[in-house]
C-alpha positions in Angstrom: -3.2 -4.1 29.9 -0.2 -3.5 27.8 -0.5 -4.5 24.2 2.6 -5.4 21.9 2.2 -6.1 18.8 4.9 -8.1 16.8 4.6 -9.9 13.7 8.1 -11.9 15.1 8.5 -14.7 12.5 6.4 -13.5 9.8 7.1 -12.3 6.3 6.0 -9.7 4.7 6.2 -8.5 0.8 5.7 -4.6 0.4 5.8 -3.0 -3.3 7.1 0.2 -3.7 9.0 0.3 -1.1 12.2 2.7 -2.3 10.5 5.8 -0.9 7.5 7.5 0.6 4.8 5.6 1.8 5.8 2.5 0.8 9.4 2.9 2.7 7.6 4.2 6.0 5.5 0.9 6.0 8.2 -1.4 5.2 10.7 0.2 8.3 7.6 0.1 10.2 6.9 -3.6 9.5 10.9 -4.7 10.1 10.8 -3.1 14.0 7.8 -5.0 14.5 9.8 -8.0 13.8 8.6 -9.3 10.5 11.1 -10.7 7.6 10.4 -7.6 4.6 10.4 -8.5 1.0 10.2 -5.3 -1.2 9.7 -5.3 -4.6 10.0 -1.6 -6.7 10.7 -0.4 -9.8 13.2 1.4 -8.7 16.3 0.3 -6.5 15.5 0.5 -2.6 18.9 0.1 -1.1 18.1 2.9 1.1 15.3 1.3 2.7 17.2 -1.8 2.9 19.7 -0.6 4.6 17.8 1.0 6.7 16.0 -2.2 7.8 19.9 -4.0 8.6 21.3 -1.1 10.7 18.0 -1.7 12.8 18.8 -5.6 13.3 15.9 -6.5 10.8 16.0 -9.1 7.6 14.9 -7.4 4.2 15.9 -8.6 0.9 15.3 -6.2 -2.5 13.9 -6.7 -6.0 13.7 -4.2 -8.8 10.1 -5.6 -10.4 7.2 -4.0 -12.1 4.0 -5.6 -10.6 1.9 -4.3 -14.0 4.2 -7.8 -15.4 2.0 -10.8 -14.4 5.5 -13.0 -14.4 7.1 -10.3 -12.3 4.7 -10.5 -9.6 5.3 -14.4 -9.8 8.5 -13.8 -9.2 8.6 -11.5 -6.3 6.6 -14.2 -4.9 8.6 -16.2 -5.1 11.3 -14.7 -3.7 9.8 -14.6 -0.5 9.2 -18.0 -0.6 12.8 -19.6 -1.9 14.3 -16.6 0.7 12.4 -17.0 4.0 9.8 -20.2 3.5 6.9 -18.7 3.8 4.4 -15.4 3.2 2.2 -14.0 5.8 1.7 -10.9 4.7 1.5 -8.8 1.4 1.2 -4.7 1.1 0.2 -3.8 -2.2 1.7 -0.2 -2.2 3.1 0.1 -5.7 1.4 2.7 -7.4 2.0 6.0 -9.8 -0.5 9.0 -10.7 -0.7 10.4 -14.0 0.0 14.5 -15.1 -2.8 16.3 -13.3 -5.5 17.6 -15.7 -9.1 17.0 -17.8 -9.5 13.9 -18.8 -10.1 15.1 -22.5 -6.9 16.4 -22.6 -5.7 12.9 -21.2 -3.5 10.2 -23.8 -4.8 6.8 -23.8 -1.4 5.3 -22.8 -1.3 7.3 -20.1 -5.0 6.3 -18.2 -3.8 2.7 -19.5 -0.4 2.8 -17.5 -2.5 4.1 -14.3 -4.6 1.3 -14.1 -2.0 -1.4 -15.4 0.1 -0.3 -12.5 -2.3 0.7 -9.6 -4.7 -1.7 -10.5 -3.6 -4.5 -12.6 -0.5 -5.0 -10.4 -2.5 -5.2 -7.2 -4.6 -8.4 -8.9 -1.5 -9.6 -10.0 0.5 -9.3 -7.4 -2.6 -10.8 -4.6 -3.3 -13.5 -7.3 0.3 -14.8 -7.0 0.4 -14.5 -3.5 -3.1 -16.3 -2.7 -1.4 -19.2 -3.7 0.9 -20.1 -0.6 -1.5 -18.2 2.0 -4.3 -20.5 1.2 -2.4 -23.5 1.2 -1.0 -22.5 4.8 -4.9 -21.2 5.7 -3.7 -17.8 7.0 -2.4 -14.7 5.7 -3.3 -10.7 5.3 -3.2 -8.7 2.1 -3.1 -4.9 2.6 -4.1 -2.7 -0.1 -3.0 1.1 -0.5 -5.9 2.8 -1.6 -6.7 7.0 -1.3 -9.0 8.9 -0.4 -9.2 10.0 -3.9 -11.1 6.6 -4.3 -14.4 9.0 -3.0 -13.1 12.6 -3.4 -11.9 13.9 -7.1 -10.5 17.6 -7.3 -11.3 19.5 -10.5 -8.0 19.5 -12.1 -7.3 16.0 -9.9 -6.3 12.8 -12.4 -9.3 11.0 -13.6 -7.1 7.7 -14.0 -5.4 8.0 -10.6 -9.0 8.1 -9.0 -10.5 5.5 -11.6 -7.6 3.1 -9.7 -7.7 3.6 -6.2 -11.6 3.2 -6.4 -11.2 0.2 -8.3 -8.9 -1.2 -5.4 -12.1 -0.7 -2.7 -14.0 -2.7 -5.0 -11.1 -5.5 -5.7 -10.3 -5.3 -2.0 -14.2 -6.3 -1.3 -14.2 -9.3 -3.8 -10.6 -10.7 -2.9 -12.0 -10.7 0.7 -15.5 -12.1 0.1 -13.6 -15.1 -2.2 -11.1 -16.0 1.0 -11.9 -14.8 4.5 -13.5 -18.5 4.9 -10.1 -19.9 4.1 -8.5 -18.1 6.5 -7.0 -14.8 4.8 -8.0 -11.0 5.1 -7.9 -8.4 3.1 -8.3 -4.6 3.4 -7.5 -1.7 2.3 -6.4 2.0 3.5 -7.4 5.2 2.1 -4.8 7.5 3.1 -5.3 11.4 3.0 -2.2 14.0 2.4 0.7 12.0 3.5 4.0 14.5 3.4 5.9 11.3 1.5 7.6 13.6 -1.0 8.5 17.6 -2.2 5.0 18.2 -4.3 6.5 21.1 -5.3 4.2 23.7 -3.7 4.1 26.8 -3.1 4.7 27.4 0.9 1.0 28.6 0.8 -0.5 26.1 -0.9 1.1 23.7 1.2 -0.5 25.0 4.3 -3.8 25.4 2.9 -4.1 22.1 1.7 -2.4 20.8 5.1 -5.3 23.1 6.9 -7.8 21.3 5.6 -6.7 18.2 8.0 -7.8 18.1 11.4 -5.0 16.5 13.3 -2.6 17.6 10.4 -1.3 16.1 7.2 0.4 12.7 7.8 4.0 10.7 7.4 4.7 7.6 6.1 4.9 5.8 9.3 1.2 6.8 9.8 0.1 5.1 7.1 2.7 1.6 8.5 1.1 1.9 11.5 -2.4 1.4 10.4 -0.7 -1.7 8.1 0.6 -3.3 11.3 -2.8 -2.9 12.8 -4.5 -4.6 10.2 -1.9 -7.4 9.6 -1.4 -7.8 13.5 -3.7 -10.3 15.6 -5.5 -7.3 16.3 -7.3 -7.2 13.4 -8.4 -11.0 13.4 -11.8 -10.0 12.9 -11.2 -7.5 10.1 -11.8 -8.0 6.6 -13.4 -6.4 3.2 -13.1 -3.0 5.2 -11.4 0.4 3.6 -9.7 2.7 6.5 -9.6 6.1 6.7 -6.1 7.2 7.6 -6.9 10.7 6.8 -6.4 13.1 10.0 -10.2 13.5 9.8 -10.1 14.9 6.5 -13.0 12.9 5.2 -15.6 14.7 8.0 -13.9 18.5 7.0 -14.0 20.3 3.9 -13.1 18.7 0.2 -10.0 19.2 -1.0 -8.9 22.6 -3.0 
């Protein structure tokens, strides 16, 4: 048996979309056929275009989903644009300087969870609204596995959100699976998204510690499509690991 899946006449919202992971689940979304609404802080033209050359429909706004009004709006841009929302991928998120969390500003931890946090409430609250009026609908939230595993000299903020996300993800989807939407979350592992600035030997010791290697972003879009795809009907309230089998070998360095 040969299974396709296409989300063909659905459309889908993904935040932070300009780069990384965000861009990988967007462009993965588009060739599956879905209508992609990205909303980022910064301009994602490259993306964008990205999505057009391959025959897909994308359209761009520059947002900043910690802005309750903001996430209204990008919303709503989906709606006036294509008519509907099927699907929403909270991706938008930023980690603070590395370091003890005594040496941490308050600002700081509070611009963590405004963004990584806040913005995912936000940005699911607004977009509740059409998907239980229609009765169906998938919300996607990007999570970490730094949600269960902190380094040392890891960002006490950065972890603070992404485990708050597990536990948002659980109470969104106990509040709405009866009235027809999911939502779930993915803890990804080391995604190669960006330069981290490593050394070349601390790259491949930190890459070492992943079974089946350190992922790309389109990893992390596949597992999306999964859980937004027909596929996953039965699916809700779960986190998944999209780690390489990193969470069964040894903690991070």
């Amino acid at each position: 048996m040969t299974v396709d899946v296409r989300l063909d006449g659905q459309v889908a919202i993904v935040t932070g979309a300009a780069q990384g992971i965000g861009r990988g689940i967007a462009l993965v979304l588009a060739e599956a056929g879905a209508s992609v609404v990205i909303g980022d802080i910064q301009e994602a033209d490259s993306t964008a275009e990205e999505i057009r050359q391959g025959g897909g429909q994308v359209t761009t706004m520059i947002m900043d989903t910690s802005s309750p009004q903001q996430a209204d709006s990008l919303i709503d841009l989906a709606l006036e644009e294509y008519g509907r929302l099927d699907i929403l991928v909270n991706n938008a998120g930023i980690d603070d300087p590395d370091g003890y969390a005594w040496d941490l500003p308050d600002h700081e931890w509070q611009r963590v969870i405004d963004v990584n946090l806040s913005g995912v409430f936000y940005c699911s609250k607004a977009a509740l609204r059409p998907m239980l009026e229609a009765g169906s609908g998938c919300i996607v939230n990007i999570s970490s596995q730094s949600a269960r595993v902190a380094r040392r000299d890891g960002s006490p903020a950065y972890n603070a959100s992404k485990a708050g996300l597990i536990g948002l993800t659980a109470g969104f989807s106990a509040q709405v699976a009866d009235r027809g939407v999911r939502v779930n979350a993915i803890m990804p592992g080391l995604v190669m998204s960006r330069d981290f600035g490593w050394s070349p030997e601390h790259t491949a010791a930190r890459q070492s510690q992943y079974p089946l290697g350190a992922g790309q972003p389109r990893d992390i879009g596949h597992a999306v499509l999964y859980l937004a795809s027909p596929l996953a009907s039965w699916v809700s309230g779960t986190a998944l690991h999209a780690t390489g089998g990193y969470q069964q070998s040894a903690l991070w360095l």
